[in-house]
C-alpha positions in Angstrom: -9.6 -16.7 -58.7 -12.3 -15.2 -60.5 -14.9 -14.9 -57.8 -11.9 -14.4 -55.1 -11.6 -11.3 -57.4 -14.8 -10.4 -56.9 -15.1 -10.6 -53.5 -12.5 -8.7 -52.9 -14.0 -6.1 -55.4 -17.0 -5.8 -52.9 -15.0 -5.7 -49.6 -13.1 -2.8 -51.3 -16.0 -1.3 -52.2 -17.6 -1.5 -49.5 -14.9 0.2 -47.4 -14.7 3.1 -49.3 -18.5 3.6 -49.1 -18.3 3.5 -45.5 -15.1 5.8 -45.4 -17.2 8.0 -47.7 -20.0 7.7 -45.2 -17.9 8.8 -42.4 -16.1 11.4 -43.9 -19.5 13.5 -45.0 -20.7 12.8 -41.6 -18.0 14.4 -40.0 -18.4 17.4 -42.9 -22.0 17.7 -41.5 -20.7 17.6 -37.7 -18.5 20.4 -38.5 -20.7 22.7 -39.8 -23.4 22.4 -37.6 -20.7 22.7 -34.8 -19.8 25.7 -36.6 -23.5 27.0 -36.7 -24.3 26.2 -32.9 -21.2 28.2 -32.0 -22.6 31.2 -33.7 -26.0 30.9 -32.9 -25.8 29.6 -29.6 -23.4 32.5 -28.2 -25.6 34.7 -30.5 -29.0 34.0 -28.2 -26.8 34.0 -25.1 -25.7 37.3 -25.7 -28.7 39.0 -27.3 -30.9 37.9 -24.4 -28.6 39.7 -21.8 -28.1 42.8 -23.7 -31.6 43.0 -24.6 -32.4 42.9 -20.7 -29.5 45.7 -19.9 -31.0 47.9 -22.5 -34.4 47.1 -21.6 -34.6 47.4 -17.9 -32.1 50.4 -18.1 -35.4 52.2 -19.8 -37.5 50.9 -17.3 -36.4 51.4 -14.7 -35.5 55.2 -15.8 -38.7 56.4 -17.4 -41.7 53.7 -16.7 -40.8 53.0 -13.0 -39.7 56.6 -12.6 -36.0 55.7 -11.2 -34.0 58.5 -13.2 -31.0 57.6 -15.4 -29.1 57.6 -12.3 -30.8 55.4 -10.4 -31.2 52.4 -13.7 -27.3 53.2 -13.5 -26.6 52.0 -10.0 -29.4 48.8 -10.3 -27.6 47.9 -13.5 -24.2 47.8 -11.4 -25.9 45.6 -8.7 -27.3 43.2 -11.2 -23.5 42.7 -12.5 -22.1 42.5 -9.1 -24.7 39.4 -8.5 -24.1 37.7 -11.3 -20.5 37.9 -11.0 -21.1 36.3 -7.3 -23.3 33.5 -8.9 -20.6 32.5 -11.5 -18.3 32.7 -8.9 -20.6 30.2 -6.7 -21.4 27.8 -9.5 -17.6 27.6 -10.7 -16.6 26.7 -7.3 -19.3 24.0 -7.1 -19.0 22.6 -10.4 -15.0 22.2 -9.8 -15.7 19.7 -7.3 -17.6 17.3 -10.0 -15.5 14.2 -11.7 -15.7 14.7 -15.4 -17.4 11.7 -15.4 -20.2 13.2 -14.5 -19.7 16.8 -16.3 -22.2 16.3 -19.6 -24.8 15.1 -17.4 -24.2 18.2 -14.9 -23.9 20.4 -18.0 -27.2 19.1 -19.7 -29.5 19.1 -16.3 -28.5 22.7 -15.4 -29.0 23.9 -19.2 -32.4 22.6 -18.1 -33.1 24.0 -15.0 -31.6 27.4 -16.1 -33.9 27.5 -19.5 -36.9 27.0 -16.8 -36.0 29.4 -13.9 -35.1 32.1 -16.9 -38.6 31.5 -18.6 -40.3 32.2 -15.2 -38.8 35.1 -14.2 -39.3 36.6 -17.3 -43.1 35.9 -17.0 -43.0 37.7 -13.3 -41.5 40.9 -15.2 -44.7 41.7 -16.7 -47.1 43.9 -15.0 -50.6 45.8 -15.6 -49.5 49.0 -17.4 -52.4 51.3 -15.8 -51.2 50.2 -12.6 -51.4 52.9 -10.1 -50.3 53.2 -6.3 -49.5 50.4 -4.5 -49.8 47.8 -7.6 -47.3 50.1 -9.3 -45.1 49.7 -6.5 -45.6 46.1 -6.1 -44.9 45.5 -9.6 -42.1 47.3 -9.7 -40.1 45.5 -6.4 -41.3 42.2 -8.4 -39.9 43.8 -11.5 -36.5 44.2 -9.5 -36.3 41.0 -8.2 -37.9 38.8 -11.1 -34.8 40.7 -13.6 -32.3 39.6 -10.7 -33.3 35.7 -11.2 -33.2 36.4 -15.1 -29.7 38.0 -15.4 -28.2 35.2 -13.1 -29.8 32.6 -14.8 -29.1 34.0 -18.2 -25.2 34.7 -17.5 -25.2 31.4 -16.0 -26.0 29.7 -19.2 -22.4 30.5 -20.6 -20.8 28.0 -18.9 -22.3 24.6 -19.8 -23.7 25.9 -23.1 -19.8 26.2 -23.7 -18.7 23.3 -22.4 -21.3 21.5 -24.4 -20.0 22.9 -27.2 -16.1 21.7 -26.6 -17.2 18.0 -26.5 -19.6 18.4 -30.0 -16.1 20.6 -31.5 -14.1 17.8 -30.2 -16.1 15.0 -31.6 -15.8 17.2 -35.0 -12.1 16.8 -34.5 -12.2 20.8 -34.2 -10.4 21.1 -30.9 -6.5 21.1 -30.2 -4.9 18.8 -26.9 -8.5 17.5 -25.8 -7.9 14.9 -23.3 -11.0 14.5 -21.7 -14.0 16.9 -21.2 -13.8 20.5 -20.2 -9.7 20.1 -21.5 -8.5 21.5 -24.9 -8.5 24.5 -27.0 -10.9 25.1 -29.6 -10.0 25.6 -33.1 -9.4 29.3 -34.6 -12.5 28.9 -36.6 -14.6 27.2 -33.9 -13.8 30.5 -32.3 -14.3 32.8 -34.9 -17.9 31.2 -35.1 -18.3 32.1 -31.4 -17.1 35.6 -32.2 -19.4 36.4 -35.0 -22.6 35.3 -32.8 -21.3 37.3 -29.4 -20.6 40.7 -31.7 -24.0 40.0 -34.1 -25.7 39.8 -30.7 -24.2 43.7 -29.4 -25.6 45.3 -32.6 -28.8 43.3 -32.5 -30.1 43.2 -29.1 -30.1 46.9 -28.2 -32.0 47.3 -31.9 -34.5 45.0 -31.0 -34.9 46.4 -27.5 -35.6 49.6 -28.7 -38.3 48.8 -31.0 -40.1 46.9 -28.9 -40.4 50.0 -26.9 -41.5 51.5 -30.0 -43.8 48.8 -31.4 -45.4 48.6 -28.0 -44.6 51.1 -26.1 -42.3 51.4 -23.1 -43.5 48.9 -20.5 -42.6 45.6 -18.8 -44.8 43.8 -20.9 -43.0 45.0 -24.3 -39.5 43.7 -23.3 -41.2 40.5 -21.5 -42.5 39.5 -25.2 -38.8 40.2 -26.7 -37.2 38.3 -24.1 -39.6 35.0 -24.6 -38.9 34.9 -28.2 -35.3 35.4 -27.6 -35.7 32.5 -24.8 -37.6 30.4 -27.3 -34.5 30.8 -29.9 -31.9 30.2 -27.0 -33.8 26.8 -25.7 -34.1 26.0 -29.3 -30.3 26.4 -30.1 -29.3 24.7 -26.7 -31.6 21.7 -27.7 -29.8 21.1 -31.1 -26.3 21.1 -29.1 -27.3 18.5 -26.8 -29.0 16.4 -29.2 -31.7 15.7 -27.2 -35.6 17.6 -26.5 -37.7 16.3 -23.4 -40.9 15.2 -23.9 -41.9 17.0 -20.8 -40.4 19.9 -22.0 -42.4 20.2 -25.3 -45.5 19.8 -23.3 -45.1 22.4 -21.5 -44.5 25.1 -23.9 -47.5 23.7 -25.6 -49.4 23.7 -22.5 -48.6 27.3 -22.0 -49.5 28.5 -25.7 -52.7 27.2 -25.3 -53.0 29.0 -21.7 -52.1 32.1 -23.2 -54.3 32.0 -26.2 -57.0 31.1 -24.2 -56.4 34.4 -21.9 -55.2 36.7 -24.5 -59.1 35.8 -26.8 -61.0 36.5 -23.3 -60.0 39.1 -21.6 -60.5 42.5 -23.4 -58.0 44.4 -21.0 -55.0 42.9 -23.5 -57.2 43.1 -26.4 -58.9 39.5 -26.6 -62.8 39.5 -28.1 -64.1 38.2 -24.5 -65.9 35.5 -23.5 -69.4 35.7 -24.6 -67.9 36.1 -28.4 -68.5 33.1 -30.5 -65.6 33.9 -32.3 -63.5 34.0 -29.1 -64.1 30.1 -29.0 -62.0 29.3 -32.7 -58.8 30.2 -31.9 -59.2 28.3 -28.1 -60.3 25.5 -29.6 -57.6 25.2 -32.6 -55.1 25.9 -30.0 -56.3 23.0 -27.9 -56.1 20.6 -30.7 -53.1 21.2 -32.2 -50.6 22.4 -29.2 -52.2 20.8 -26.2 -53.4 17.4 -27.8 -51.8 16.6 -31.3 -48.2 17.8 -30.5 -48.3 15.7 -27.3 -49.9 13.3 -29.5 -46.9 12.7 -31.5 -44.4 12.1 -28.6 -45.9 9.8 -26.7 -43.8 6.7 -29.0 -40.5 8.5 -27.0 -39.7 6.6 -24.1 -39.0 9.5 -21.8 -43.2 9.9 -22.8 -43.6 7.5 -20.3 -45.5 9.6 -17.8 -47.9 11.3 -20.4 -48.6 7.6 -21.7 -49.7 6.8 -17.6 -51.6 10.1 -17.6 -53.9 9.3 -20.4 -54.2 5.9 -19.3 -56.0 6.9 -15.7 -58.0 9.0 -17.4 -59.1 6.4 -20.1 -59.8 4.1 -17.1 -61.9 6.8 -15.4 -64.2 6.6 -17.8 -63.9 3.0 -19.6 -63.4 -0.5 -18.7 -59.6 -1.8 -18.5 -58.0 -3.7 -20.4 -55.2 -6.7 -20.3 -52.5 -4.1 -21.4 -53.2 -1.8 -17.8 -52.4 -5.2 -15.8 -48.8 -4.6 -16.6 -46.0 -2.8 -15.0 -44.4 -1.7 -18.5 -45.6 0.7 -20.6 -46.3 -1.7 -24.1 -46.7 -0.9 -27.1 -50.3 -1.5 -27.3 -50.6 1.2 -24.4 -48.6 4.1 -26.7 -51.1 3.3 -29.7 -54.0 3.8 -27.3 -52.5 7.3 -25.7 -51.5 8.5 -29.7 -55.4 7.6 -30.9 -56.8 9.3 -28.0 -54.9 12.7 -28.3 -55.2 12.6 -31.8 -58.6 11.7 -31.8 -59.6 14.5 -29.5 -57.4 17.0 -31.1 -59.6 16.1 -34.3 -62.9 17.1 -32.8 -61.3 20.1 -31.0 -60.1 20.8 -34.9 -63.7 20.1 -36.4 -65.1 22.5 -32.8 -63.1 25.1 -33.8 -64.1 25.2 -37.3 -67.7 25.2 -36.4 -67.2 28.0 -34.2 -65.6 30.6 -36.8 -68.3 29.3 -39.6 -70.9 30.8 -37.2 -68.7 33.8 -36.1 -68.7 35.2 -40.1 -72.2 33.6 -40.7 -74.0 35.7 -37.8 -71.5 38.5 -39.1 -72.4 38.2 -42.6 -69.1 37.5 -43.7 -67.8 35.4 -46.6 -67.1 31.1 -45.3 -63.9 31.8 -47.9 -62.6 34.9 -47.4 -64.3 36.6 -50.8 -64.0 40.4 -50.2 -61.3 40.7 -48.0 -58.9 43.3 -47.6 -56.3 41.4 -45.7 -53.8 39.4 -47.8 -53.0 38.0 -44.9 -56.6 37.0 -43.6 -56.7 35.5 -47.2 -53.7 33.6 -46.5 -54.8 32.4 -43.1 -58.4 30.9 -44.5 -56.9 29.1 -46.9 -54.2 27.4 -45.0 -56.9 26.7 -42.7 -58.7 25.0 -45.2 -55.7 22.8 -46.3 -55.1 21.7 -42.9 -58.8 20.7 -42.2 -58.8 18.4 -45.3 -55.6 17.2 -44.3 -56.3 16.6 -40.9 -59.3 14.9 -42.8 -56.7 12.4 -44.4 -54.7 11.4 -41.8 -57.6 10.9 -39.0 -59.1 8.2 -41.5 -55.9 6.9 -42.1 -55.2 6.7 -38.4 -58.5 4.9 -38.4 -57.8 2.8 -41.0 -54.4 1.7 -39.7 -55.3 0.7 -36.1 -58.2 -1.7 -37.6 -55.6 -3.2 -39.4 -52.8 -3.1 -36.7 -52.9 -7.3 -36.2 -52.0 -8.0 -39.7 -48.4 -9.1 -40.5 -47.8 -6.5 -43.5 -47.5 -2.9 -42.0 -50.3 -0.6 -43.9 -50.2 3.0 -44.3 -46.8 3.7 -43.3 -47.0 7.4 -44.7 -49.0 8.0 -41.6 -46.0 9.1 -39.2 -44.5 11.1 -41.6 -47.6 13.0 -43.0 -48.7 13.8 -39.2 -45.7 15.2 -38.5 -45.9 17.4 -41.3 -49.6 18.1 -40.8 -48.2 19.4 -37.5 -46.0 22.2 -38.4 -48.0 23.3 -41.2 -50.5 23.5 -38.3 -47.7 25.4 -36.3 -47.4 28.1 -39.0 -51.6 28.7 -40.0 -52.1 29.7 -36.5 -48.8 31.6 -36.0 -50.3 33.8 -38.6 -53.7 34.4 -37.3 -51.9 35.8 -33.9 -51.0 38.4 -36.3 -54.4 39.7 -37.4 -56.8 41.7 -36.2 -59.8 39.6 -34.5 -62.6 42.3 -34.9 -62.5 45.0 -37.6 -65.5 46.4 -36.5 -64.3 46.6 -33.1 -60.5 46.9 -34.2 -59.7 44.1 -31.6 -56.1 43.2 -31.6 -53.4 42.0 -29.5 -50.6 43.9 -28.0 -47.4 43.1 -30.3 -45.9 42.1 -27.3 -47.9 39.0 -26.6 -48.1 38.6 -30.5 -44.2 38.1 -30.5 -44.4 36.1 -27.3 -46.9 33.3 -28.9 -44.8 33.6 -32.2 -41.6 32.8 -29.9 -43.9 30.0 -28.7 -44.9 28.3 -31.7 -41.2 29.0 -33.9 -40.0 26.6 -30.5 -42.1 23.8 -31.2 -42.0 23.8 -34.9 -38.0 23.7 -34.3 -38.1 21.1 -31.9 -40.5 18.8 -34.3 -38.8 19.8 -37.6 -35.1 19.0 -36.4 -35.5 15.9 -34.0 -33.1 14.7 -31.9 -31.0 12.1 -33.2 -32.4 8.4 -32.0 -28.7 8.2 -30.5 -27.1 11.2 -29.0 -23.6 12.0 -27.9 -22.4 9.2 -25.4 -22.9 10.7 -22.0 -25.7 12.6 -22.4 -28.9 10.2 -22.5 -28.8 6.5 -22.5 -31.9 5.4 -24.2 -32.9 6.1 -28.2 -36.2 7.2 -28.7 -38.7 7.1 -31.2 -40.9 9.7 -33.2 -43.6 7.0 -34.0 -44.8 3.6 -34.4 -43.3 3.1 -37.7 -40.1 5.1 -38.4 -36.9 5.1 -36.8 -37.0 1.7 -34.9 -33.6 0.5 -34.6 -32.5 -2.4 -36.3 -31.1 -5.8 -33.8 -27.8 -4.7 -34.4 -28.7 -1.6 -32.8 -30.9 -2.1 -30.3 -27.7 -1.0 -27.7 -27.6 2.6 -27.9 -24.6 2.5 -25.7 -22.6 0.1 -28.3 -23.6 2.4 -30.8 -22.6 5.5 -29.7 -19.1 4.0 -29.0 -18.8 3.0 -32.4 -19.9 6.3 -33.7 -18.1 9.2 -32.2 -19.7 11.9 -34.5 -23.7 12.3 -33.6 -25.7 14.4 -35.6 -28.0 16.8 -33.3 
């Protein structure tokens, strides 16, 4: 009796820790339901104002249309956007609800990409004159025509989305299925406060990017990517789920547009032939374009960036018994990590030699000793930390592969550090977009593209900071994924992502 006693002790026990377990998970769910309702609609709504207020000015003064003329483009822009909801509505009424979260997820993808491109095409040459001006300004028309659409287009799914998280947070009334049910008074309320944040903010932030940068395309195409980099960040978190693919591009195009904005001296950079021109390339190389891929390619949709840096690798060297098969192993991920890494590590060490002889041949201080930025201070010795950290976990890296046969697991910090190493990467050169590149020349970037790259930069370090759950909302992706070789392997009992997902209906994002 004694021990049935006790058994019955722990199964009590243990019941109540998992009803305990469930009940602060569903607290979480709610909230950041709660948040993503607010935030969501917030970004929605602050990136179409911005655009009304902004190419109402445009148009007017900078293109030379007259308030009139903004006034009757503005009208047509609504009349097409109202056509295109019309259109998708009609199209997407046709699709089983079966199939609606998939629907919903893909074109919150495609949308995010067709808005980021036309807001690249609104940007133009500012001492553009004749026929460029003119050219510019048709592309200007059309480009803001794709944007608007796209942007308005974004309500519908990013809403829907939002249902099925409220409704697994038991915050929706009558839901039967997907796209059925009301949402609750507060879910709504949440929605509310982002929608009417977004009127007061969006015309304010319009209107000093005018005045921060004067009143051209380029000022309200730097707003708009940082309020696209916000919105893609906040529809990421609701569907629990970032692309590989997707975080390679944006790092693909930081590193793009660093290496343009430090060479070209029409938009401010120090040119070419500058020595200095070289460190912020080179750091931008190592820590968007090679370590941040670096530390995806253990996800399984990293597939085709594992392949990638495998025909490259066998370019140059011989093969080995891993390329023989069909499957991406394990083996193959470890090579692809060590290679980006280790690359990104010399770019890191290149970039360092680069602004040690920069201030040597300018006779400036290694350390920042007699500076009169607090700022440039700051930057330097971030930089610092970073190198000796980057230091750490490259010999750890080392270290761990020649010991990658052994039974016993050894340096299992080195995940987690890297990721860290990562952001604080993110936010050292996020600050040095900020300074000024030449004080004797007073070289500096227009704070358009300087809110651009910060826009940039804030997107990965969201995307790496909150990672998506290894087991999103049922529906939505199929297969878990991993961060690295250590961390966040599933146990056997949950090697089914499907099974799991059944058994939990409330997903963190």
């Amino acid at each position: 009796p004694m021990r049935g006693a006790a058994f019955d002790h722990q199964d009590s026990s243990s019941s109540s820790s998992s009803s305990s377990s469930s009940s602060r998970r569903l607290r979480d769910e709610r909230r950041w339901v709660y948040f993503l309702a607010c935030f969501g609609n917030f970004t929605r709504i602050f990136q179409r104002l911005a655009w009304e207020v902004g190419a109402i000015l445009l148009l007017a003064e900078y293109f030379h249309w007259g308030a009139v003329g903004a006034g009757y483009a503005l009208s047509f822009y609504g009349f097409s956007q109202s056509v295109a909801q019309y259109a998708y509505a009609s199209q997407k009424s046709h699709a089983s609800k079966a199939d609606v979260i998939r629907q919903d997820v893909r074109d919150l993808r495609w949308l995010e990409l067709v808005e980021f491109l036309a807001i690249l095409a609104t940007c133009s040459k500012s001492d553009a004159r004749g026929a460029w001006r003119v050219a510019f300004n048709v592309l200007f028309v059309l480009a803001s025509v794709v944007f608007y659409v796209a942007s308005c287009l974004t309500s519908a799914p990013l809403n829907d989305l939002l249902l099925v998280r409220a409704a697994r947070a038991k915050l929706t009334e009558g839901v039967d299925g997907v796209g059925s049910g009301n949402a609750s008074p507060a879910t709504l309320l949440a929605i509310q406060y982002g929608i009417f944040f977004a009127f007061f903010a969006a015309p304010i932030a319009a209107r000093g990017a005018f005045v921060l940068g004067g009143v051209n395309t380029n000022s309200m195409a730097g707003l708009l990517v940082f309020g696209w980099s916000l919105q893609t960040l906040a529809n990421s978190s609701l569907v629990g789920r970032v692309e590989t693919g997707a975080v390679v591009f944006v790092a693909s195009m930081l590193t793009l547009a660093v290496t343009w904005f430090m060479f070209d001296h029409g938009v401010g950079g120090t040119g070419i032939a500058n020595v200095f021109s070289w460190h912020p390339v080179a750091m931008a190389m190592a820590f968007y374009l090679l370590m941040t891929p670096g530390q995806y390619v253990y996800r399984q949709d990293a597939t085709p960036l594992v392949k990638l840096v495998d025909w490259i690798l066998l370019t140059f060297f011989r093969r080995s018994d891993d390329d023989d098969q069909h499957d991406v192993t394990a083996g193959r991920r470890r090579r692809a990590h060590a290679t980006l890494m280790a690359l990104a590590t010399f770019f890191a060490v290149l970039g360092y030699v680069f602004v040690f002889t920069a201030h040597f041949v300018s006779g400036e201080s290694e350390i920042a000793l007699g500076e009169r930025s607090s700022s440039r201070i700051a930057h330097v010795a971030l930089g610092y930390v970073a190198l000796c950290w980057l230091a750490v976990q490259t010999a750890a890296g080392v270290l761990k592969a020649l010991h990658q046969n052994e039974t016993k697991k050894s340096f299992t910090w080195h995940g987690t550090s890297g990721k860290y190493l990562l952001l604080f990467a993110y936010v050292t050169s996020t600050l040095g977009f900020w300074l000024r590149m030449n004080y004797a020349n007073q070289e500096k970037w227009a704070v358009a593209f300087r809110v651009a790259l910060t826009g940039g930069s804030l997107l990965l370090f969201g995307w790496r900071l909150f990672p998506p759950a290894a087991y999103p909302p049922h529906g939505i992706d199929e297969k878990p994924t991993y961060d690295d070789d250590d961390n966040n392997k599933p146990s056997p009992s949950e090697s089914d992502g499907e099974t799991k997902n059944n058994k939990n209906d409330v997903n963190l994002a």
